[in-house]
C-alpha positions in Angstrom: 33.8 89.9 73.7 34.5 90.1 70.0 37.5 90.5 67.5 37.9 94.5 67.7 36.6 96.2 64.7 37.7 99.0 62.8 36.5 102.4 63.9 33.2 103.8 62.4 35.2 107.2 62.6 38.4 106.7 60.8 38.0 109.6 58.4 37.3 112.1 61.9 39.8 110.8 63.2 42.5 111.4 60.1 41.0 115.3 59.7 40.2 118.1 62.1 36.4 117.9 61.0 34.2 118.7 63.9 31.5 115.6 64.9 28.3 116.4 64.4 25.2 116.0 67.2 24.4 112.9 66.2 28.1 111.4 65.2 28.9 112.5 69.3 26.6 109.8 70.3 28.0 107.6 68.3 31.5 108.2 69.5 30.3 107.6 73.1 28.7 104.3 72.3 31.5 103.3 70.7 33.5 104.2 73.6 31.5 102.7 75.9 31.7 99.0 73.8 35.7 99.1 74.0 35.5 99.8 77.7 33.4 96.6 78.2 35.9 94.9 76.0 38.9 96.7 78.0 37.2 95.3 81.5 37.0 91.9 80.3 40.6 91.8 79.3 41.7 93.3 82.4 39.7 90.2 83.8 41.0 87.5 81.8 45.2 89.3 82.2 44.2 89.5 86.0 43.5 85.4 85.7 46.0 84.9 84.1 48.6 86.7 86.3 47.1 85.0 89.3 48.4 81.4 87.1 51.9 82.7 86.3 52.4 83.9 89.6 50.8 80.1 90.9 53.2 78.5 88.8 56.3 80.9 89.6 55.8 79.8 93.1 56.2 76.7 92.4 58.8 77.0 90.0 60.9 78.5 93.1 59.6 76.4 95.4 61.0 72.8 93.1 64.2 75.3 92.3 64.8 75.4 95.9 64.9 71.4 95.9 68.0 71.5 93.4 69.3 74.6 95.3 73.3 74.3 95.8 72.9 75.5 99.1 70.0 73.0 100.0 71.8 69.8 98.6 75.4 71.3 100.1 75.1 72.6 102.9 78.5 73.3 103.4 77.7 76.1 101.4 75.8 77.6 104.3 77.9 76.7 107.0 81.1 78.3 105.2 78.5 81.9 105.2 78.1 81.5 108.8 81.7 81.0 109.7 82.6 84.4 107.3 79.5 86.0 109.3 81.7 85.8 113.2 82.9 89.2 114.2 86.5 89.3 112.6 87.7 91.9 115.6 87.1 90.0 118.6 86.2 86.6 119.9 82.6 85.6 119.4 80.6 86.7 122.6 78.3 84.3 125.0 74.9 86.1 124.0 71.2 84.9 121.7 71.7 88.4 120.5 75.0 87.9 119.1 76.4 85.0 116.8 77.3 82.1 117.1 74.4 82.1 119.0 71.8 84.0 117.1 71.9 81.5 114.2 70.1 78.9 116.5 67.2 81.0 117.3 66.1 81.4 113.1 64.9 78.3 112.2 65.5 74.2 113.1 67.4 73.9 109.6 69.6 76.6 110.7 70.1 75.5 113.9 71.0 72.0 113.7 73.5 73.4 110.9 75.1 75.8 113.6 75.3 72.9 116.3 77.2 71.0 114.2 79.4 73.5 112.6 82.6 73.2 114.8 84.2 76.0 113.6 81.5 78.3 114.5 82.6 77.3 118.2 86.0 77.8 118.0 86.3 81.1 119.2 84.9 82.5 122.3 85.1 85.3 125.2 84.2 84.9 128.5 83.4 87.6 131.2 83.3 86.1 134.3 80.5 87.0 136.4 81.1 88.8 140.5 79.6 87.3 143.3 79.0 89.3 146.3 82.1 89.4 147.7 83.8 90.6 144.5 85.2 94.0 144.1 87.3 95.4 140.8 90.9 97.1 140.9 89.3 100.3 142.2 88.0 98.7 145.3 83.9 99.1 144.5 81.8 96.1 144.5 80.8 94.8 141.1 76.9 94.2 140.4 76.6 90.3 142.0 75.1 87.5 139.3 73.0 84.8 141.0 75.2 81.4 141.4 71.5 79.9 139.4 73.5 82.3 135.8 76.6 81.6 136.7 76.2 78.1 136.6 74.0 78.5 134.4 77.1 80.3 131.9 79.3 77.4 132.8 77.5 74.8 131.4 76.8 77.1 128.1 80.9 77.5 127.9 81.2 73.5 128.5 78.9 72.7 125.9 80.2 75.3 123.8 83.5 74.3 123.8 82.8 70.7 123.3 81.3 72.0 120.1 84.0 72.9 118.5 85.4 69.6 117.9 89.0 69.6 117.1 89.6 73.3 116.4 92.2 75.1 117.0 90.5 77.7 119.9 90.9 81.3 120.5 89.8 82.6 124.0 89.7 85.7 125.7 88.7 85.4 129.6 88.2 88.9 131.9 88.5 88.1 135.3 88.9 92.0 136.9 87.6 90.7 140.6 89.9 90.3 143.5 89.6 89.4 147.0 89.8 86.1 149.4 87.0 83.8 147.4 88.4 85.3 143.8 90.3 81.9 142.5 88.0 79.6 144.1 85.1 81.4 142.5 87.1 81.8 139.0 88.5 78.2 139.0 85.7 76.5 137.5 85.7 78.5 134.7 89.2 78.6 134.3 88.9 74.5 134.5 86.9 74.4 131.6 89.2 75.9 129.1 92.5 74.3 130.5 90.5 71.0 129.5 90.8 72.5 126.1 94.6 73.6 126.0 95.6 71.5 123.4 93.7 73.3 120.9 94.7 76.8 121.8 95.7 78.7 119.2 95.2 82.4 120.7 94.8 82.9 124.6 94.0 85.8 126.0 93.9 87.0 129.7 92.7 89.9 131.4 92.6 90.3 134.9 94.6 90.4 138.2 96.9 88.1 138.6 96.0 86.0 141.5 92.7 85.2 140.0 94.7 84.4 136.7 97.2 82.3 138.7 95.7 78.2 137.3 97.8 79.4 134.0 101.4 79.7 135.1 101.0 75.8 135.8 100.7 74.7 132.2 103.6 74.1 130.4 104.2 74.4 126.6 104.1 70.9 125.8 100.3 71.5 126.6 99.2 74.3 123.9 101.5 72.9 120.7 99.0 74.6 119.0 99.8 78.4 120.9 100.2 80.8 118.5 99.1 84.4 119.8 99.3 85.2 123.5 97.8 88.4 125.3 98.4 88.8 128.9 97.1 91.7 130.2 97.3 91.1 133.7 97.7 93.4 136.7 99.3 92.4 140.4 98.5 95.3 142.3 95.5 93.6 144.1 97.2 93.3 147.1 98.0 96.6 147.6 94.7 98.2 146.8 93.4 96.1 149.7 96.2 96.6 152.2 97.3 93.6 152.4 100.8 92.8 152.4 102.6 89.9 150.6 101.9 86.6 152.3 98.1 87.5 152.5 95.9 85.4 151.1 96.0 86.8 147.8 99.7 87.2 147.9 100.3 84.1 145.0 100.7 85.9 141.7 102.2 84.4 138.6 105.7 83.3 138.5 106.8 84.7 135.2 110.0 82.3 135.5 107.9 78.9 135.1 105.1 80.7 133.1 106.0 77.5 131.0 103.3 78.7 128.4 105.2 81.1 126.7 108.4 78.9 126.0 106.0 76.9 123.6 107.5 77.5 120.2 104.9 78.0 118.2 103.9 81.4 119.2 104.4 84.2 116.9 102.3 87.2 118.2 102.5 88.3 122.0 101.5 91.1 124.0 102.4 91.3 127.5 101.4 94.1 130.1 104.5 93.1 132.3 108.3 94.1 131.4 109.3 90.7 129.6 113.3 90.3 130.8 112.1 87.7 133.4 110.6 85.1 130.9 112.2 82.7 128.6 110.9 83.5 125.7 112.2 82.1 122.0 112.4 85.4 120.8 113.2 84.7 117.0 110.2 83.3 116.8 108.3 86.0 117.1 106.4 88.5 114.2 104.1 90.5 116.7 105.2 91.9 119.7 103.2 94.3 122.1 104.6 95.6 125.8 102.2 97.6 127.9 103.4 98.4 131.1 100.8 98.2 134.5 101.2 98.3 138.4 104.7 99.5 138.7 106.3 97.5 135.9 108.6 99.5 133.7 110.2 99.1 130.4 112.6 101.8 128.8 113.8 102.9 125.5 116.6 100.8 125.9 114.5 97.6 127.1 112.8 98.4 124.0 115.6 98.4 121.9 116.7 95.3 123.3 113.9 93.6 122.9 114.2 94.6 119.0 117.5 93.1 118.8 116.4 90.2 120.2 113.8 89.8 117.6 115.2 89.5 114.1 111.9 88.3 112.3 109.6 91.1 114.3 107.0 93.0 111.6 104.8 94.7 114.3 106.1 96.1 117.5 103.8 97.7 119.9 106.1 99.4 123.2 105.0 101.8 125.9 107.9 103.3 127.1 107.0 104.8 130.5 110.5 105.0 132.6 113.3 106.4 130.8 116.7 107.6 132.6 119.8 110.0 131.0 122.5 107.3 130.3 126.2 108.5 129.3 126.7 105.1 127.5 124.5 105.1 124.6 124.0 101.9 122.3 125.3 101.4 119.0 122.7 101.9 116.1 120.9 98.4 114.6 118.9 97.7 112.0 115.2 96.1 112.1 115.4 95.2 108.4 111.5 93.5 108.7 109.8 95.9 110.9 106.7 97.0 109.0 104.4 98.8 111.8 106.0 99.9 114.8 103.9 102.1 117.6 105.3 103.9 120.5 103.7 105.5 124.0 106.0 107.7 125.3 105.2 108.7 129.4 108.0 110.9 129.6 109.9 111.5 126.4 113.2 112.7 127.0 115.8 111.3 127.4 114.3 108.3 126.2 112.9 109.0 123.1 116.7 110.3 121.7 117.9 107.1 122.6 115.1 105.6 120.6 115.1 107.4 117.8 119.3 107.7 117.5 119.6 104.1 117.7 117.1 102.3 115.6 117.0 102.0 111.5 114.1 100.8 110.0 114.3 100.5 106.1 111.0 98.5 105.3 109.2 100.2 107.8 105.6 100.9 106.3 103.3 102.3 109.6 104.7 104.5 112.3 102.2 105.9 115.3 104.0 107.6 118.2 102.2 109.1 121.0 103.4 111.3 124.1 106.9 112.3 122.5 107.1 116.3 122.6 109.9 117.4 121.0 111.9 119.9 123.7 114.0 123.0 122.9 117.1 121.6 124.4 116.9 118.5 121.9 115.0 119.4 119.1 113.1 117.8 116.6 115.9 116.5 114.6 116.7 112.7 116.0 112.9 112.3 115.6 113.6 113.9 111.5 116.6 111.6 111.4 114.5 108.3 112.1 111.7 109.2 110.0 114.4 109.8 107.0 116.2 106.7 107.0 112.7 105.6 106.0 112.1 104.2 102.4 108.4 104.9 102.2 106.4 105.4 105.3 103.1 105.1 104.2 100.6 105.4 107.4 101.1 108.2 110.0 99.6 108.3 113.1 100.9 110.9 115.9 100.1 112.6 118.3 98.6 116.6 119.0 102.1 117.6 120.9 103.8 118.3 117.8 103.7 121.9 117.2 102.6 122.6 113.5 105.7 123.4 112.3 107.1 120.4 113.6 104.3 118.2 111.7 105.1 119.8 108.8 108.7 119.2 109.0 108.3 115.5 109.4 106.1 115.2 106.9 108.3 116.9 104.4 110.0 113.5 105.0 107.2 111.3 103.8 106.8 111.6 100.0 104.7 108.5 100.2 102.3 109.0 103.0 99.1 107.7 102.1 97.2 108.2 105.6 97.7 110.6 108.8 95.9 110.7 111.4 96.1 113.2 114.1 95.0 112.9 117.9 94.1 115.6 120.5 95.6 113.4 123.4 97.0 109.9 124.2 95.0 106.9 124.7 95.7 106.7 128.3 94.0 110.2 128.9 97.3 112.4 128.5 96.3 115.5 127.0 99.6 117.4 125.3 101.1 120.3 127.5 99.9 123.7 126.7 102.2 125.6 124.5 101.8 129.3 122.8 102.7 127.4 119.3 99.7 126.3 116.9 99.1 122.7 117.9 98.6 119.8 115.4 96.7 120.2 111.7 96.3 123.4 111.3 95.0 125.5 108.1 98.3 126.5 107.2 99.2 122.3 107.2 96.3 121.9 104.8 97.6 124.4 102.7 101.1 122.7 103.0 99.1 119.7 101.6 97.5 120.5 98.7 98.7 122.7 95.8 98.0 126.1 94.7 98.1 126.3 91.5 98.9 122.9 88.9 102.9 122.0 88.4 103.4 123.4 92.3 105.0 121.1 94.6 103.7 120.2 97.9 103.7 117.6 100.8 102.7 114.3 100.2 100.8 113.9 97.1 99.5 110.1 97.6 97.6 111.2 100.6 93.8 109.9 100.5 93.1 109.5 104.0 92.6 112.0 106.6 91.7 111.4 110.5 91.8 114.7 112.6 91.4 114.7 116.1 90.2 117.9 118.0 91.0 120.1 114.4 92.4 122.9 115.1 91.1 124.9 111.4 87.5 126.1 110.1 85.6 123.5 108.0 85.7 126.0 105.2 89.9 125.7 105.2 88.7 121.7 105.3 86.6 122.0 102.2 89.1 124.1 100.4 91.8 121.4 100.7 89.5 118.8 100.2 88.6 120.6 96.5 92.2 121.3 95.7 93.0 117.5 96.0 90.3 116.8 93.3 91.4 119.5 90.8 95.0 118.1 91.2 93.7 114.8 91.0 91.8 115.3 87.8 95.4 116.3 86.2 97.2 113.1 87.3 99.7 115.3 89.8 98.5 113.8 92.7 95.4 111.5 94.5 92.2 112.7 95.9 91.2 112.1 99.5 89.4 109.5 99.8 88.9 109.0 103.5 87.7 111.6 106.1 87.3 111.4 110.0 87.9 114.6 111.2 86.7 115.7 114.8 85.5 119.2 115.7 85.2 120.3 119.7 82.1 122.4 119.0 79.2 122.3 117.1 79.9 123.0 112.6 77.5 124.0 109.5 76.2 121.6 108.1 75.8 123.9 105.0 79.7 123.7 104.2 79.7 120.1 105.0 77.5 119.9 101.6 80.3 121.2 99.8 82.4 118.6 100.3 82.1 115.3 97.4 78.9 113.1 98.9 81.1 110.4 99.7 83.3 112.3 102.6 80.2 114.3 104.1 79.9 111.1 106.6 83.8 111.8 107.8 82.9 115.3 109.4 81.9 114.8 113.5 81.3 117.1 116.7 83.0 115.3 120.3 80.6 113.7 121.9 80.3 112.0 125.8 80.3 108.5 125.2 77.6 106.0 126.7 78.6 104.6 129.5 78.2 101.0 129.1 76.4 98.4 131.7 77.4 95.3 132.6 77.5 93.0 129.8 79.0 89.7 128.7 81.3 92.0 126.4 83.0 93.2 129.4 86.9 92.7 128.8 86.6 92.3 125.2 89.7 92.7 123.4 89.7 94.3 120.1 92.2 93.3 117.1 95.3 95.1 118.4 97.4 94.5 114.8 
């Protein structure tokens, strides 16, 4: 290849002479030459490429060497530990971590085995046997003893890695049935070995199965700080047998010496608490669900909040509630952040509730199953709300006429988040009534502004969740819209959050009117999977 050479046909190319005959040949030749030269450059940069990109592999390759994560690998161990799920205790399965990180490569693996912390967390669905049945009386699918031993040894080892960290574990027992503890204990043996390193225990199950725990006593968990019993004693009756059976031994909450440890600060109990010691100024988090015949009240409740000076979150489901001539005096919860409430039967309970308790700094109120009736009204419900500084979250539930929505959240200037639901969690749907039910258009109207310099509810509002919505995705939109004009002005704040749930099928052509990030928020009920049996069984979801 030579130098390149100035072209023959400079003065054609600086003029709009036309080439003669002759001077076209030329032309071609001369195109033909610098394609020869243009191939052998293209050869030569393709040689050269294949060099840089030798040596840039082997640039990374010696990088890698010096890599921090290669000569600390404490750098990759802290990744795995922020990779658990942050929801639930890590699951026994390859597919899931801790697990999965073993199965990538042998660096990565030897890494995981010897991460403790990785280990430190796990939940454990205890396989049937043949004989087992659950609380409904149908057998469960049998495991062969071969995986359930076989599970054992995986917890044994597991927990063994873990070294000296503090543990949280979840176990799901739901069998009962003559050969349910003996089958159960070896399991349960395994994580008792480990009780001085609890620091969150939870139990689900029925309570003969669960019966080992009520022998530990809180000098043995000094670590113990978040306890979650969810434990049912009905198993005797669902097989007709009567007490003195042979699966007649339940817990005996009295010497349940676990909970007296004074460390814990978070506990949730499905049984009404009054029969256990517990040191209740310690507490921050407290959550009463109420199973198999076990009731609390609205005054157990507020007792219980007395009790607990120091309490942020309070969880209650208030399923019995009797008309009492005596009603307490009024007290203040001057901590309580989040407070949630599952009312059964509302009145007269719910008065009492509402009458009695003032909550200043309260920041997070959900209340399900309270229906406002015409002989009480709405008003000690309005009272609670406005004694309120700032209640910022909102969750309630569909048997609030509109209206009455609207009138309690004319009482929530700050209200950043509502969420509406069609019926309880338990399955309750609200009663029918001839009055608009819930969110309707009129609500979003109530919500966002006509026109600018026009007041309306709850200006901070940027998040949305609508169960079952009662108004067209066009009145949807419209709000939606309005809160970004006012937005744009300063007079209020756009929604940024949308989950809103129709009962029938929408068009999708209006949902493309709404701002791209919110077009993912807009659903159409569905019938859930059902799920099979897995080791997730039982798993218990962050409840706080």
């Amino acid at each position: 290849m030579t130098d390149p050479q100035p072209s023959p046909f400079t003065s054609l190319l600086k003029s709009n002479a036309i080439p003669l005959d002759d001077e076209v040949s030329s032309v071609k030749q001369y195109i033909q030459e610098c394609q020869k030269d243009t191939a052998v450059l293209d050869e030569a940069l393709e040689t050269l490429q294949l060099k840089r990109d030798a040596l840039k592999a082997k640039m990374d390759q010696h990088w890698g060497l010096i890599h921090p994560l290669r000569r600390n690998p404490d750098i990759l161990r802290e990744i795995f530990v922020h990779c658990l799920p942050a929801e639930h205790d890590s699951v026994v399965s390859p597919r899931e971590l801790p697990l999965l990180l073993t199965g990538v490569c042998h660096y990565w693996r030897d890494l995981a085995l010897t991460t403790p912390r990785l280990w430190a967390s796990i939940h454990i669905a205890i396989p049937a046997t043949p004989r087992a049945v659950d609380l409904s009386g149908a057998s469960l699918e049998p495991v062969s003893d071969f995986r359930r031993d076989a599970l054992l040894e995986v917890i044994t080892v597991w927990l063994s890695r873990s070294g000296s960290c503090p543990l949280s574990i979840s176990i799901y027992d739901p069998r009962f049935g003559g050969g349910a503890i003996k089958e159960s204990l070896p399991f349960f043996n395994a994580v008792v070995l480990h009780s001085s390193r609890w620091r969150k225990l939870t139990l689900n199950g029925e309570g003969a199965a669960l019966a080992k725990f009520d022998e530990l006593e809180a000098s043995q968990v000094p670590l113990l700080e978040e306890v979650d019993l969810n434990i049912y004693s009905i198993g005797a009756q669902l097989m007709g047998l009567q007490p003195g059976g042979t699966i007649s031994h339940h817990p005996s909450w009295t010497r349940f010496g676990l909970l007296t440890a004074p460390t814990i600060r978070k506990l949730k109990l499905s049984i009404k608490p009054n029969e256990i010691p517990l040191l209740w100024t310690n507490l921050f988090h407290i959550s009463i669900g109420i199973i198999s015949g076990a009731q609390i009240d609205s005054q157990d409740s507020l007792q219980i909040l007395r009790l607990c000076p120091n309490l942020t979150t309070a969880r209650f489901q208030i399923q019995h509630n009797t008309l009492v001539h005596d009603h307490p005096l009024p007290f203040i919860s001057n901590r309580l952040k989040q407070l949630t409430l599952y009312f059964f039967r509302s009145e007269p309970g719910a008065f009492i509730f509402f009458n009695t308790l003032r909550t200043p700094a309260l920041q997070s109120l959900t209340v399900h199953g309270y229906e406002p009736s015409t002989e009480i009204g709405l008003e000690p419900f309005l009272k609670f709300v406005r004694q309120v500084n700032s209640v910022q979250r909102l969750c309630i539930s569909a048997r609030f006429e509109s209206k009455q929505l609207e009138a309690v959240l004319c009482e929530c200037p700050d209200l950043t988040s509502l969420k509406t639901i069609g019926q309880s969690p338990f399955g309750m749907a609200h009663q029918q009534t001839s009055q608009p039910i819930g969110v309707m258009k009129s609500t979003l109207r109530a919500l966002s502004p006509r026109e600018p310099g026009q007041d309306y509810m709850c200006p901070k509002l940027t998040t949305l969740e609508v169960d079952q919505a009662n108004f067209s995705l066009e009145a949807l939109v419209e709000f939606v819209l309005a809160k970004e004009r006012i937005s744009m002005s300063g007079d209020g704040s756009k929604i940024k959050y949308l989950n809103i749930v129709y009962n029938s099928q929408f068009e999708d052509l209006v949902v493309q009117k709404l701002p791209e990030a919110l077009k993912s928020g807009i659903h159409s009920r569905k019938i859930p999977d059902r799920n099979p049996y897995v080791c997730r069984q039982g798993l218990q979801m962050s409840r706080y």
